[in-house]
Each structure stands twice: as C-alpha cells, then as structure tokens.
C-alpha positions, -999 to +999 in steps of 0.1 A: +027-124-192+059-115-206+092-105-186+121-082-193+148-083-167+184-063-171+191-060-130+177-067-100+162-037-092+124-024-088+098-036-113+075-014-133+044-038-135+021-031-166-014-042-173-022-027-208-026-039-242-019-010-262+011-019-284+024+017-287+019+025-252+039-012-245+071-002-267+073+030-254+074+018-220+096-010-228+124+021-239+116+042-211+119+008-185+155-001-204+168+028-204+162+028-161+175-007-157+144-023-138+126-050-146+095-046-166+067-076-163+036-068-189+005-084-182-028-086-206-053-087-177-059-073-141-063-111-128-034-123-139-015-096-125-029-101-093-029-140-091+013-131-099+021-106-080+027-105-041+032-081-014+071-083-010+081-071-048+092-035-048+086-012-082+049+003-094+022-007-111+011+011-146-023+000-155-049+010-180-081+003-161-101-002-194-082-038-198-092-051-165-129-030-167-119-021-130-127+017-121-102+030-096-121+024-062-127-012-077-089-017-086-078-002-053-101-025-032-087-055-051-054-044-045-054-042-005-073-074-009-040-091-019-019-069+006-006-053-025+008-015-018+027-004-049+023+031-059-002+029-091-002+051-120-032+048-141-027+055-180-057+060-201-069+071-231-098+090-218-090+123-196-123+131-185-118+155-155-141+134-136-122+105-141-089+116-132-106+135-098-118+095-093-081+082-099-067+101-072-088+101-045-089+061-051-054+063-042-036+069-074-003+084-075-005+098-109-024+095-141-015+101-176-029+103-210-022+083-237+002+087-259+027+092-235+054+108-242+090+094-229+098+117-203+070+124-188+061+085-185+101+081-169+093+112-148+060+091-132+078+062-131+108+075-113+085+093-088+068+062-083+096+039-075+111+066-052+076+067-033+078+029-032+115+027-018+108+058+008+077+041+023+086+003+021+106+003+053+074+015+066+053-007+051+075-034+065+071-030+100+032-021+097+033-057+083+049-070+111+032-046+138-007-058+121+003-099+126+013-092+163-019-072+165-038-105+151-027-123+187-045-096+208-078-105+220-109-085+213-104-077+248-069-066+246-077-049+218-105-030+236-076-020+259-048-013+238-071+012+218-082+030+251-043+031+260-034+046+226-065+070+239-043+085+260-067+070+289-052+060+324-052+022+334-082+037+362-098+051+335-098+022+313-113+004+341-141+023+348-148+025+314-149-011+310-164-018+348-131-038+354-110-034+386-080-017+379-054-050+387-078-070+354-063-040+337-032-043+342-026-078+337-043-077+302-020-043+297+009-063+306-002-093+283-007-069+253+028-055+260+046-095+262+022-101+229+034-068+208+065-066+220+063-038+231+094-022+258+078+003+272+040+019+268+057+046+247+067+018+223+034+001+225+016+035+219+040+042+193+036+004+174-004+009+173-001+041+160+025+029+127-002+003+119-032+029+123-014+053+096+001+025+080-032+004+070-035-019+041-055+001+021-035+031+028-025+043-006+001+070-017-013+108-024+000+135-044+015+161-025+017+142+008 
C-alpha cells in the first residue's frame, strides 16, 4: 500500500493495479488536495481501512476477483459505507446493471479520462460528507439497539407499528402494565425523550442500515 497525503481532507481509496489508470488518478487526487491511499488487493484494503475514514473507494473488481454483490457484502461486513465507484475495463451492460444495483455509486470505463474521473470523484466525496452525519448517529442509534432485549425489541417494532400499548398487549397476550414497563425500559435504554423520539431513532437506523448503500439519483 502506498500513501499520498497533501491535507487532511477526504481520501480517495484505490484498489487497482493498472499503472495508467494509477497516475492518472494520482493527478486528478493532487490536483483536489485529498489524500489518495492505493492498494494492490481487496484484502488489504479492507484489513486497513475502518468505518470512521471519510473519502470513496475506486476499485477495479477484477484485482480483488470480487463481483459487486460480493464486494458490497464484504464491505458492510467491516461496517464500511464509503460511496464506491467501480472502474473497469469491461463495459458489458450487464455488468454495469450488476454494479449499481449492488450499491455502486458510479462506474467508469477504463481509460479514464481526467475530468470525468474528478467529476465521480467529486460526486462521491460530496455523497460521503452529506450522508456521514447520518451514518453517524445510525451508528450510535444500532449499539443502543444492541441493549434491547428480544423482548423489547418485539415491542419497540410494534410501537414503531404505530400500534397502541393495548394493542401490543393483546398481540403479545401481555397485560397492558408488562407493556408499559418494558416500553418505559426501551425508552431509559435508547434514550429516547419522548415516543416521538423513540419512533423517530428506530426509524434512522431502519433507513440507515449497514448495508445501505448510495444510489444514483436518490
């Protein structure tokens, strides 16, 4: 792995081996001021990188032999949500149609040229810094989730139903006081201020999930 830092600002990870595709990045990155970090295999990359760096990911998927639903799956393995662009040599219809609905947020054919590869890369690191506040607090929402029991679970997703503590207790052949006191626990656990903040916490981390990956368009 090899590192080129100017400021601290976002980093444009690379996993490629193409030389020419390398130094024309390496311009494109300079020119930006981020950091560039280059990488000559998916595993490394991964054992590397963490959850908390800000930036995007440019990867070739014929270095790691990954196909998009398999680099994607690693990815939210490690917790890892940066906006991806896959660059390849092949531009197969079918492969790009794969790319995106795997999650990509843009693919490009090699050669790239300089401007359209800054254009992705700008677009990328803009979709990073727009959603990582988001990210953030799904983050933090999911590990006070992690204390619930399956129990309050149960209940917190019947409450984010819309259903009525009565409700919930019919449902779950409870009286309606167990309810409460497992409501109120959830609450004291996710702290949560009102139900309208507890309901509104479980929703972030619904639309905010792991594998939840950027989409064109959206």
């Amino acid at each position: 792995m090899s590192t080129e830092l100017w400021t601290d600002e976002p980093t444009v990870f690379v996993v490629d081996r193409d030389p020419g595709f390398s130094h024309t990045l390496r311009r494109v990155v300079r020119s930006t001021g981020w950091r560039a970090e280059f990488y000559p295999s998916g595993e490394e990359f991964l054992q590397a990188v963490d959850s908390s760096r800000r930036g995007c990911l440019a990867i070739d998927p014929a270095v790691p032999r990954w196909s998009p639903g398999e680099l994607f799956s690693k990815l939210a393995e490690q917790g890892v949500q940066l906006p991806v662009i896959l660059v390849s040599a092949r531009s197969e219809v079918s492969v790009v149609v794969e790319a995106i609905r795997a999650g990509a947020l843009n693919y490009l054919e090699k050669p790239c040229e300089g401007e359209p590869l800054a254009a992705a890369l700008r677009e990328a690191v803009a979709w990073d810094a727009e959603h990582r506040e988001e990210r953030v607090m799904a983050a933090r929402i999911r590990r006070r989730m992690a204390r619930l029991t399956p129990g309050e679970r149960q209940v917190l997703d019947m409450l984010v139903g819309g259903m009525s503590n009565k409700e919930v207790a019919t449902a779950l052949g409870r009286s309606v006081r167990a309810i409460e006191v497992r409501r109120a626990s959830v609450r004291v656990k996710m702290r949560a201020k009102s139900l309208a903040d507890l309901v509104r916490q479980a929703l972030i981390c619904r639309y905010a999930a792991p594998d939840r990956r950027p989409r064109r368009g959206g």
